[in-house]
C-alpha positions in Angstrom: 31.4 118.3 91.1 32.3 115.0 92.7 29.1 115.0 95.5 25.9 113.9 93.8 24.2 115.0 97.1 23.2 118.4 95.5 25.6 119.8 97.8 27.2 123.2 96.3 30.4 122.2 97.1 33.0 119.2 97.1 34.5 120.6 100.2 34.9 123.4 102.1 38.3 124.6 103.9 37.1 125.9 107.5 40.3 128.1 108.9 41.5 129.2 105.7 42.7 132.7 107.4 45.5 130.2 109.8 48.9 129.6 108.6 47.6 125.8 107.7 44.3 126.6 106.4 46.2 129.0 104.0 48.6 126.2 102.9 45.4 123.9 101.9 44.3 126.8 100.1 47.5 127.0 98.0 47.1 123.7 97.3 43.9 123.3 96.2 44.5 126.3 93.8 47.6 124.4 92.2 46.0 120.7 92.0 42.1 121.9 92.1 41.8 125.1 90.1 39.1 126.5 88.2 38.5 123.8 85.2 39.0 120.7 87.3 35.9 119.0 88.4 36.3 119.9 92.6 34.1 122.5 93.8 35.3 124.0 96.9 35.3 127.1 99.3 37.1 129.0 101.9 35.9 129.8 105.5 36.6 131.9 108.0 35.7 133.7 111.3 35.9 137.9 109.1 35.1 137.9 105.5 37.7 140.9 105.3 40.3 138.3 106.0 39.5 135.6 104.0 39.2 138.3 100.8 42.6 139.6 101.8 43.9 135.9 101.9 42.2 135.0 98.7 44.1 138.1 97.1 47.3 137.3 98.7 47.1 134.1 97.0 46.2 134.8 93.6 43.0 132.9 93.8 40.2 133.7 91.4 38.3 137.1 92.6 35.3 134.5 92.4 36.4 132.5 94.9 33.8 131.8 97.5 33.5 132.6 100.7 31.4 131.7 103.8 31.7 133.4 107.0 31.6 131.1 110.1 32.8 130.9 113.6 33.2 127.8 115.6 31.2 129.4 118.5 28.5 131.0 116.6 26.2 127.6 116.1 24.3 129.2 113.0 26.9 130.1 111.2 28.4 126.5 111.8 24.8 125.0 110.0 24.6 127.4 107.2 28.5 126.4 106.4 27.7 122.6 106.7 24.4 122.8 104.9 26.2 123.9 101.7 28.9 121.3 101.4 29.4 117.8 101.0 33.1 118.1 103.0 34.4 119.7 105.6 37.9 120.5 105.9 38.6 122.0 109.4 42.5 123.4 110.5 40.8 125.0 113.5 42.1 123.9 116.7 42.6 123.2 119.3 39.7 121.5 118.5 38.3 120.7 122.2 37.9 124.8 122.2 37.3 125.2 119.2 35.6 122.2 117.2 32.0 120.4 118.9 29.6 122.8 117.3 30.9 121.6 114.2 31.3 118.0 114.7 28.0 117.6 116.1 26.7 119.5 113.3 28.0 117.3 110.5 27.1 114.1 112.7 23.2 115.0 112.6 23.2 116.3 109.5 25.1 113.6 107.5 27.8 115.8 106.2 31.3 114.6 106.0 34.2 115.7 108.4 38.3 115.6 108.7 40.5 117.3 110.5 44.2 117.3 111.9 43.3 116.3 115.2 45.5 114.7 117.7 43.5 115.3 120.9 42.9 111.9 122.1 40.4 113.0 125.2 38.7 115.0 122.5 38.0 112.7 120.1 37.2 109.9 122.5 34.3 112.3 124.1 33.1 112.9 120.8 32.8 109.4 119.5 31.1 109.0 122.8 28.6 111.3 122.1 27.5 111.6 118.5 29.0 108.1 117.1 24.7 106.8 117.2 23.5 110.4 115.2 26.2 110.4 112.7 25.6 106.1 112.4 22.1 107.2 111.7 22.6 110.2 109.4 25.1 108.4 107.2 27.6 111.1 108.5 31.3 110.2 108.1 33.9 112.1 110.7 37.6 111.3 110.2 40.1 112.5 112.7 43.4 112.9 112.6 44.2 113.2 109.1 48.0 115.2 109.1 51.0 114.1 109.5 49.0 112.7 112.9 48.2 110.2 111.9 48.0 109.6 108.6 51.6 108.3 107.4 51.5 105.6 110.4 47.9 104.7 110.2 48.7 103.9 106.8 52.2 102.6 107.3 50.6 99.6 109.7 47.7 99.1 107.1 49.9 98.9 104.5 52.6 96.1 106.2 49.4 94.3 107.9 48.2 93.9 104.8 50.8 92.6 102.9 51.5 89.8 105.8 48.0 89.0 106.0 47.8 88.5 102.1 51.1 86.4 101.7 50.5 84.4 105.2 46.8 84.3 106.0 47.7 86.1 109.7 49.0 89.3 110.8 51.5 90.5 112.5 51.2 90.8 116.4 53.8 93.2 117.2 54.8 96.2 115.0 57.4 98.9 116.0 57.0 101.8 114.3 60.6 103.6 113.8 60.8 107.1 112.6 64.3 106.6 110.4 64.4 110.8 110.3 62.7 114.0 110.0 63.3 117.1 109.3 60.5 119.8 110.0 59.3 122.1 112.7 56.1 120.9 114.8 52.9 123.6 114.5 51.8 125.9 116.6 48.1 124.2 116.7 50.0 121.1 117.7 51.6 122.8 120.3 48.7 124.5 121.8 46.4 121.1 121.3 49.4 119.5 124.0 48.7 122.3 126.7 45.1 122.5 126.4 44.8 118.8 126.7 47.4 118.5 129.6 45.9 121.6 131.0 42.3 119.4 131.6 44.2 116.2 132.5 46.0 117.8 135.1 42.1 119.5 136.4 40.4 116.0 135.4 41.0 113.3 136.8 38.8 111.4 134.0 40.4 113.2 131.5 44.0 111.7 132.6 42.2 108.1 132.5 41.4 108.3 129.1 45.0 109.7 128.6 46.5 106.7 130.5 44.6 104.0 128.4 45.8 102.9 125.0 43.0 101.6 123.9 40.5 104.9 125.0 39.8 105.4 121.0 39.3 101.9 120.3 36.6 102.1 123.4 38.0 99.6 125.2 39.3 99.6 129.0 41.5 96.8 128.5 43.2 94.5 126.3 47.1 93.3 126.4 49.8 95.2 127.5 51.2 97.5 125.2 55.5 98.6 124.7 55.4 101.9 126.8 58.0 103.2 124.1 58.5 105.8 127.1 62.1 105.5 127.8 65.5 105.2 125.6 66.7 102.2 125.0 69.3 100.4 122.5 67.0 97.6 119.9 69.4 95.2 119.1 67.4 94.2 116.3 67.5 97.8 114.6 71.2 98.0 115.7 70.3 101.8 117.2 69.0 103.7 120.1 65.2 104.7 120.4 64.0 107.7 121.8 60.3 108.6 122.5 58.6 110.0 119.5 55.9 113.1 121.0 53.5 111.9 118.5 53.3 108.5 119.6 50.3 109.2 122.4 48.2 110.5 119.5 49.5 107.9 116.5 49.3 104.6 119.0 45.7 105.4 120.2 44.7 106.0 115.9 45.8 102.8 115.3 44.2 100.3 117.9 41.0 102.1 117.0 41.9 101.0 113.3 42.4 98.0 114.3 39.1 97.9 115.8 37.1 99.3 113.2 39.0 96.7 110.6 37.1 93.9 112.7 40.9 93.6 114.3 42.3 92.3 111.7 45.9 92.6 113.5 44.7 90.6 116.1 43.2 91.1 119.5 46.6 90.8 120.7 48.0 93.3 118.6 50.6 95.3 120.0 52.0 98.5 119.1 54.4 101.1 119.6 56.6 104.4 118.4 59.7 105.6 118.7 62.7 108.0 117.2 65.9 106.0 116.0 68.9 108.0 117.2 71.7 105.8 115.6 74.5 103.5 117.1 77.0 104.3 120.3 77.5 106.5 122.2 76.4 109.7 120.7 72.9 107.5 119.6 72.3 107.0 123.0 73.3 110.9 124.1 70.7 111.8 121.5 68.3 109.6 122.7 68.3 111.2 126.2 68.2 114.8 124.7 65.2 113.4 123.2 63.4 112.3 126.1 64.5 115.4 128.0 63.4 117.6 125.6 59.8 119.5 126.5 60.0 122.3 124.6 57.0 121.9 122.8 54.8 122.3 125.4 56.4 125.6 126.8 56.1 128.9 127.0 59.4 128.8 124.0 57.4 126.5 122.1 55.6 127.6 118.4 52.2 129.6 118.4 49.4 128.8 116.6 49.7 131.0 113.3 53.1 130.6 113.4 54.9 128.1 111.0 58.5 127.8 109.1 59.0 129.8 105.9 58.1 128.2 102.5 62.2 127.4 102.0 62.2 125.4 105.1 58.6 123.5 103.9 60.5 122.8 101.0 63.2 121.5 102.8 61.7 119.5 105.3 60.9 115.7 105.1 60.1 112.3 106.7 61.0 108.8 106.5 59.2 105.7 109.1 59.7 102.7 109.0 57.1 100.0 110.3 59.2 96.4 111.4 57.5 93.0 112.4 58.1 89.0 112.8 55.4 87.8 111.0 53.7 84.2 111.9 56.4 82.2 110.0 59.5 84.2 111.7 60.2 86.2 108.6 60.8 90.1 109.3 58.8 92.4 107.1 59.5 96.1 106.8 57.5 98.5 105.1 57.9 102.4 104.9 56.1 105.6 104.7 58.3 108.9 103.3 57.2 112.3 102.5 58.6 115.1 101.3 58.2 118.6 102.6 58.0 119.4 106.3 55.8 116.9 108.2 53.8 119.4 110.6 52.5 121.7 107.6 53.8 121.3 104.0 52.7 117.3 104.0 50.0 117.6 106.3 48.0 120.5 104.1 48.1 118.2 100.9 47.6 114.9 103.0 44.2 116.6 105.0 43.2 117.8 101.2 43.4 114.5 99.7 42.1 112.9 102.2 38.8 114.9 101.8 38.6 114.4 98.3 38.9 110.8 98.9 36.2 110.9 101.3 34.0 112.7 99.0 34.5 110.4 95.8 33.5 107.6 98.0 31.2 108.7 100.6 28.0 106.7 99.9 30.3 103.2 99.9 31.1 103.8 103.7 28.8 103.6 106.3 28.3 106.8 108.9 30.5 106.8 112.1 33.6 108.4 113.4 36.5 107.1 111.8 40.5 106.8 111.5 42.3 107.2 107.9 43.1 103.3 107.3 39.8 102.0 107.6 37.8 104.5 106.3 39.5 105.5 103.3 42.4 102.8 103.0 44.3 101.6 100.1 42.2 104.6 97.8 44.0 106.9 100.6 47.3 105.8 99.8 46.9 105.6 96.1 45.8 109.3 96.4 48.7 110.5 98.5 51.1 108.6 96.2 49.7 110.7 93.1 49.5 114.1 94.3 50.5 114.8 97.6 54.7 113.2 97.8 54.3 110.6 99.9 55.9 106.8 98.8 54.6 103.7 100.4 57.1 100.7 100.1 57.0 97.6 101.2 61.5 96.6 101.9 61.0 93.0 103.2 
């Protein structure tokens, strides 16, 4: 057991029935298996299902099992009450996820999920941030391949600069170099329920609109709209706009914020695709920006993901650029192997609630981002076990 809150378990995996929740599963048998000192449990909606998925995985017949459903709110505190973690794949989470969030924040019981629902995430800060300050609870959003690898990527190069010069950095562009992976259906169907209520709310679309919602602000220097393709002559390429970046940008200002700004409070921020040199860069680049098949009726479902040869064949590689205070450019980078939107983003959600649980009584209860909850332990972590490299290249 890692928890010395007389918890029965380390962590339990809520959704283990969905194509990602499976995937953690998998992983925690071949890193966490019986012997190791993690304690941990599946969850589900039909007890059937999560026996038939223990089976199908080869998991120990003594597996447990806890049945829960998002909607049903006793099932939700009986699942809480018995673990020090949870790990939650079940989306879209503004359906799907308050009874659970609210539980853990007034009952002190830890919290991460893959999250990119920035309306979401900015209501529920709003409305349990004071019972899980005063429960000691510790809720982390966004903890996939949204936004982990460019939370940390900033973290990492802000850190660096602020070490070797005394001052951050006050612009970063974050680059993805190149990927190679399918997007999930839970990401797909967390775009049209959240542009379904923008479009039917005009608050909603506000909080869209505003860089800075996570970070509870209103306002605060203008940030790159990273909206449009354009050539960067100092990357020597095209850029295109990266779908993620609505999610990734928010993430990181809140960072910021919760790190007592240590970028500055005039950092500025933003995310884009490089699509190479010429002419064919910049025709990329527009197929890019044209591109809105994600959120359409052709786009992925949710329980429907790429087959384990093209996990295995996916990967990722970011880079994070900056002019730090004495005119030198830094770089540092963030690659992954395995397809972003489910092979790296089950170990990288599993890690990051075994970190959380090995350090939960040094951080203090609030809702929180990767970087400044969990930090450099994070990226150690990831480095380890889960593929991911963190570099710094200048």
């Amino acid at each position: 057991m890692l928890n010395n809150a007389n918890k029965k378990y380390d962590v339990v995996i809520f959704g283990a029935t969905g194509f990602t929740g499976k995937l953690v599963v998998e992983y925690f048998l071949s890193q966490y298996a019986a012997g190791s000192n993690v304690s941990w449990a599946m969850a589900g909606r039909n007890l059937k299902k999560l026996a038939e998925v223990r089976d199908e995985l080869n998991a120990p017949a003594d597996t447990p099992l806890i049945e829960a459903n998002g909607n049903d709110v006793d099932s939700i505190a009986k699942l809480v009450k018995q673990t020090a973690v949870v790990l939650t794949t079940v989306g879209p989470y503004q359906i799907y996820g308050e009874n659970l969030v609210r539980t853990c924040a007034s009952s002190g019981t830890g919290y991460v999920d893959l999250c990119g629902e920035p309306t979401w995430m900015h209501d529920m800060i709003g409305k349990y941030q004071t019972q899980a300050e005063n429960s000691g609870a510790k809720i982390i959003f966004s903890c996939g391949f949204d936004s982990i690898p460019f939370d940390l990527g900033v973290y990492h190069l802000q850190q660096t600069a602020i070490a070797e010069t005394g001052s951050p950095i006050e612009y970063v562009k974050g680059r993805v170099r190149k990927m190679q992976g399918k997007f999930s259906g839970g990401t797909a169907a967390s775009l049209k329920a959240t542009m379904k209520a923008a479009f039917s709310d005009p608050n909603v679309m506000k909080v869209l609109k505003n860089p800075y919602s996570l970070a509870l602000a209103t306002d605060g220097v203008e940030q790159p709209n990273g909206d449009k393709p354009y050539f960067d002559d100092a990357l020597g390429s095209w850029v295109a706009p990266f779908i993620m970046a609505a999610i990734n940008t928010r993430n990181i200002h809140r960072s910021n914020m919760l790190l007592g700004h240590q970028y500055g409070q005039d950092f500025k921020y933003d995310e884009m695709l490089l699509t190479g040199p010429g002419a064919s860069g910049e025709a990329t680049a527009n197929a890019v920006a044209n591109d809105k098949s994600l959120g359409g009726d052709d786009g992925p479902k949710p329980g429907e993901g790429p087959t384990k040869e093209e996990r295995d064949n996916g990967f990722y590689a970011l880079m994070f650029v900056g002019e730090d205070k004495k005119g030198k450019t830094r770089i540092s980078s963030v690659s992954g192997k395995l397809d972003p939107g489910y092979g790296s983003t089950s170990k990288m959600i599993a890690e990051s609630a075994l970190c959380l649980v090995e350090n939960y009584e040094t951080i203090a209860g609030g809702f929180y981002t990767p970087a400044p909850a969990l930090g450099n332990k994070l990226i150690k972590r990831l480095t380890d076990n889960a593929g991911l490299t963190f570099k710094i290249e200048a």
